[in-house]
N, C-alpha and C positions, 0 to 999 in steps of 0.2 A: 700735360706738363712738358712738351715738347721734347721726351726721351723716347731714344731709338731703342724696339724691341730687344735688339741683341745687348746693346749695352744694360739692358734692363736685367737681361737674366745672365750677365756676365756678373752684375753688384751683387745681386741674388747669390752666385755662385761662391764668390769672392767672400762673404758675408758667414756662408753657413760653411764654410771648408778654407779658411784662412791659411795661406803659404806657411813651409816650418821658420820663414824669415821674419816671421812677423811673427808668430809665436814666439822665436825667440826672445824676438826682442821685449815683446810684452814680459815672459820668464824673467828676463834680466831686469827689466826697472823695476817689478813687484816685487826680487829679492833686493833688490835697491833700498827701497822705502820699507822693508822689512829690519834690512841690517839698522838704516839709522833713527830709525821709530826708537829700536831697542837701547838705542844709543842715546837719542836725546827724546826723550821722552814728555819735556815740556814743551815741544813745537808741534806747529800743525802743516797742511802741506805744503804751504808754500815756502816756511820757510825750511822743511825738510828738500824741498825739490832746489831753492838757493844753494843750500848747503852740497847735497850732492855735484852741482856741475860746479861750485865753485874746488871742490875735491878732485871730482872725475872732469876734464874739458872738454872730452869727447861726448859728455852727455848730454842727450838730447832729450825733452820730456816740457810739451806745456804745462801751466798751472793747472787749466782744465781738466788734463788728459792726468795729472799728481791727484787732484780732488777727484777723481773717479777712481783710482788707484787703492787711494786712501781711504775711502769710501768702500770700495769691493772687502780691500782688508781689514775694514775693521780699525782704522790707523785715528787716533784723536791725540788733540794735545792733554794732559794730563795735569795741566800746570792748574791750581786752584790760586787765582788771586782773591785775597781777603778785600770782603769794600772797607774802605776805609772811614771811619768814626770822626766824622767833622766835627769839632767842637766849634762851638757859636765864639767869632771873632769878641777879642778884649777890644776895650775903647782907652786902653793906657798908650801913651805918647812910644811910639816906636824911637830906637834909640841911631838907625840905620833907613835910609830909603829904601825902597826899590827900585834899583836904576835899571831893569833890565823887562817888570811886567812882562816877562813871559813870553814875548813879540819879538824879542832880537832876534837877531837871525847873523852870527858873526861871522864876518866873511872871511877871515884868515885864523891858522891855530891861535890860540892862549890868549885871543883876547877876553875870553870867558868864561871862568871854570865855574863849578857848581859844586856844591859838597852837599853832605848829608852824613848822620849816622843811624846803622840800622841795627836792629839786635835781632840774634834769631838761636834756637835751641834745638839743638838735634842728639840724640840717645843721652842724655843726662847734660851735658854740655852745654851751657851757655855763654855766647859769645856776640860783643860790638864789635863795630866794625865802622869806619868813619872811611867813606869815599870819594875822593877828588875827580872829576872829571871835566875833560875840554868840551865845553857846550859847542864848538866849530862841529865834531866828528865822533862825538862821543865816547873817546878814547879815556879811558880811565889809567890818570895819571899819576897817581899812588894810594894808598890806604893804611890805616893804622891798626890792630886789632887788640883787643883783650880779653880776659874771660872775666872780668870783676865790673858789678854792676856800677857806672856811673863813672868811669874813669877815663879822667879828659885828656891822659896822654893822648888817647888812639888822635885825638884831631890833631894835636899837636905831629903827632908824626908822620900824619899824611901833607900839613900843611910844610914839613922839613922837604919831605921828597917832594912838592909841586915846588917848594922853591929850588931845589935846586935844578927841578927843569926847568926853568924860566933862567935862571942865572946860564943853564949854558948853551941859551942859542935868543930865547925872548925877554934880553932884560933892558932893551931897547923903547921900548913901549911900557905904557902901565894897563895891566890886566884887573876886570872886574872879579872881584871874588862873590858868589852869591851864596847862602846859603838863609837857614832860618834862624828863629831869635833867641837858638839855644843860649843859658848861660856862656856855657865856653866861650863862644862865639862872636858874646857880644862883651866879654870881658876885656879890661886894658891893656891886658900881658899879650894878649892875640891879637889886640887892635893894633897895638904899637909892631907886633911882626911884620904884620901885613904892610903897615905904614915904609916901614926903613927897608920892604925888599920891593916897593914898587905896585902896591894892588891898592886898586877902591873896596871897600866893604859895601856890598849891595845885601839887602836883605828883605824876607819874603815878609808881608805883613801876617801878627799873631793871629793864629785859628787859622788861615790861608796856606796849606801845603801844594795846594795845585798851581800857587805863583812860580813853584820850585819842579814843578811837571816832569821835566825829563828825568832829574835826580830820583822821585819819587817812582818812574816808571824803572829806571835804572837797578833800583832796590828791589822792587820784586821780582825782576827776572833774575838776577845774580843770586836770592834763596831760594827759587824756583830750582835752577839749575845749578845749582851747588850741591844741595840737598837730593835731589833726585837725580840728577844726568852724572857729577860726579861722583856723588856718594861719599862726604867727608864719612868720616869713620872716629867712633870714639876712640878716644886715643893718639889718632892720626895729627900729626905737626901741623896745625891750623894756618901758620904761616905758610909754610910752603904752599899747601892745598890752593891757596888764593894767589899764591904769586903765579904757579902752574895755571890757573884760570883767568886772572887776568894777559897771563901772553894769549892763550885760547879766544878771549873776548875780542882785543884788537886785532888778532893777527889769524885768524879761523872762522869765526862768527861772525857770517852776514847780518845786516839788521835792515829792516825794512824800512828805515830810516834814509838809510843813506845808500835809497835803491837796492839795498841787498849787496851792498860792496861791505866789504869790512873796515873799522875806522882806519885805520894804517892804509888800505887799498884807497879807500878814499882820500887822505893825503895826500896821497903820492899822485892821486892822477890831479888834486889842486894846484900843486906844485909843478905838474909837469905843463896842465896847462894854462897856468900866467906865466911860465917859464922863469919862477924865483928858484934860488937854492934855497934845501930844507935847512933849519935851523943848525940841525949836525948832521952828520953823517950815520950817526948808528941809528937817529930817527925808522930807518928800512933797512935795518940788519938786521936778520937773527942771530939771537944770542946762544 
């Protein structure tokens, strides 16, 4: 193998009696992925090892060297995603296209939100939840909630807050709304909204939820880790709980999406490199 004797039994050496600098350090990254296993409990390493250096700068740790880490301790994601129950497509006249088959790829914010609603129930509690999101960076752009089965406020009030972000910086342009062929959704009072503030109604065909993909992917992570990583709590203000998660989602939460940048970090480096101004300024404030 053309290795020199000495260097042979220097690795040898090296190997079975490792410097206290390298112990160290190994000590600190294993309480590393210790602290935020406990913390976020529905990831696995890599994006535990994301989330660390995007926290700590100074830290250094491959994916390899996270999955041996992760591995030695015992570390897994905990997140159970349910498969989902395809119903065999209807053959009735869709009322909405789909302008977007799942293939766009938008290249600037708000040209394409996505919604969805999803219900989910935790220590006696049930709760919808209707969520808007920028198909650009996967920034979720507001939500509606309720605790009563079937109540079409919640979309109505996510689609209040996506318009008024569109009104204060994207009303320049017309934006595709996508979503499925719920009633609400595909009713006049919502059409006509969408109409006078500027959006196309794009919609997924019936039985077909994976035309709607990211939305759908979107839903199960958000009660994955709401449920488990936050911990809603009976009783606990359901509003807040998600307003506090959604800054966490755009502005904490890498996604392997978008390289593991968060959607706000990923903005800003769009912006910085076509060299446009963001839509407003508080677009990269915190609040």
């Amino acid at each position: 193998m053309n290795v020199k004797r000495d260097g042979f039994y220097k690795w040898i050496n090296r190997s079975a009696k490792p410097c206290s600098s390298q112990v160290a350090l190994r000590t600190h990254r294993m309480a590393q992925f210790n602290l935020y296993s406990e913390k976020y409990k529905t990831h696995g390493y890599r994006w535990l090892n994301a989330k660390i250096k995007l926290d700590n700068p100074d830290f250094k740790c491959s994916d390899t060297t996270a999955h041996r880490i992760c591995k030695y301790l015992g570390i897994k994601s905990k997140a159970k995603h349910e498969t989902n129950k395809y119903r065999k497509p209807r053959t009735d006249t869709k009322n909405y296209n789909n302008l977007i088959l799942n293939k766009i790829a938008p290249t600037e914010p708000f040209k394409v939100v996505v919604s969805d609603m999803t219900a989910m129930k935790y220590k006696g509690n049930y709760y919808e939840v209707t969520w808007y999101m920028d198909l650009f960076n996967n920034e979720i752009i507001s939500f509606g909630v309720s605790n009563r089965h079937g109540d079409s406020q919640t979309y109505y009030d996510g689609l209040n807050g996506t318009i008024l972000k569109k009104q204060q910086g994207y009303q320049d342009f017309i934006t595709i709304l996508h979503t499925d062929c719920g009633s609400v959704y595909t009713s006049n009072s919502y059409n006509a909204k969408l109409y006078l503030n500027g959006f196309i109604h794009s919609a997924s065909t019936p039985g077909n939820p994976t035309e709607n993909g990211a939305m759908e992917s979107i839903n199960g992570w958000t009660k994955e880790e709401l449920l488990r990583d936050f911990m809603i709590k009976k009783g606990e203000n359901i509003k807040d709980a998600l307003e506090n998660y959604i800054y966490y989602f755009n502005n904490e939460r890498p996604a392997s999406a978008l390289n593991y940048l968060t959607p706000m970090q990923y903005k800003k480096q769009f912006y910085e490199n076509t060299k446009l101004l963001p839509a407003k300024i508080t677009d990269f404030c915190t609040p």
